[in-house]
C-alpha positions in Angstrom: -31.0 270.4 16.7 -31.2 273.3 19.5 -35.0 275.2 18.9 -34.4 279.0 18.7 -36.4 280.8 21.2 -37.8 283.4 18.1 -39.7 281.1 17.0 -42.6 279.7 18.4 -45.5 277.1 17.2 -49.0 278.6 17.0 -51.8 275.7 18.4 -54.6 277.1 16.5 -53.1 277.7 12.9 -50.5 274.7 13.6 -47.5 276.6 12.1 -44.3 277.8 14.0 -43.8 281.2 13.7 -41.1 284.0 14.3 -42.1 286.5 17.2 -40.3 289.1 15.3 -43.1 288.9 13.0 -45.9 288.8 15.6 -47.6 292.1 16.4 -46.9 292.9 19.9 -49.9 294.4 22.6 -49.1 295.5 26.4 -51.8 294.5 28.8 -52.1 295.6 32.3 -53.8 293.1 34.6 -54.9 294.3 37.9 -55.8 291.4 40.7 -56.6 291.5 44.0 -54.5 289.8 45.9 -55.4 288.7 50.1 -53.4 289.8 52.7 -52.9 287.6 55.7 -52.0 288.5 59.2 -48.7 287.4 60.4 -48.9 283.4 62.1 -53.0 283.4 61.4 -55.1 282.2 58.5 -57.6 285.6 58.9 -58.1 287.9 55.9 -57.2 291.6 56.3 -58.3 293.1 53.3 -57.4 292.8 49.9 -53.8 294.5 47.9 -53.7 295.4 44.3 -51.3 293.7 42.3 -50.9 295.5 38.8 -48.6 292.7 36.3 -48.1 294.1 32.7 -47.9 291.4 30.0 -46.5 291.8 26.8 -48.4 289.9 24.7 -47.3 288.2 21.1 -50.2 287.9 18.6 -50.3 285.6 15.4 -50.2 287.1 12.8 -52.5 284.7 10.8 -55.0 284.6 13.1 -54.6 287.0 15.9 -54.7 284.2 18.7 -52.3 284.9 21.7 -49.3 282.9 20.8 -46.9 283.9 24.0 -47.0 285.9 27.0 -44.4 287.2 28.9 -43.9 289.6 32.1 -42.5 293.3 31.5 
């Protein structure tokens, strides 16, 4: 049997779950990521790398229960 991707198993409440029934929160990380001169290992300075995440909640718990990139 082929798993359908809408359904997912939750590790803290052990039971699988449908995403369309998870609730559903947007996160924006921001990082700093270092930025290397060309053919040298030497730091010069630091870029900001934004990555929103949409993240699926359980909805008997509230633990993360997937994250994916927007």
């Amino acid at each position: 049997m082929i798993p359908s991707k809408d359904f997912v198993y939750c590790p803290t409440c052990r039971y699988e779950i449908c995403l369309t029934k998870c609730d559903i929160v947007d996160v924006v990380q921001e990082s700093f990521v270092p930025k290397f001169s060309p053919l040298s290992n030497n730091v010069e300075g630091y870029e900001k790398k934004t990555v929103k995440l949409k993240r699926y909640l359980c909805p008997n718990d509230g633990s993360v229960v997937k994250e994916e990139e927007v």
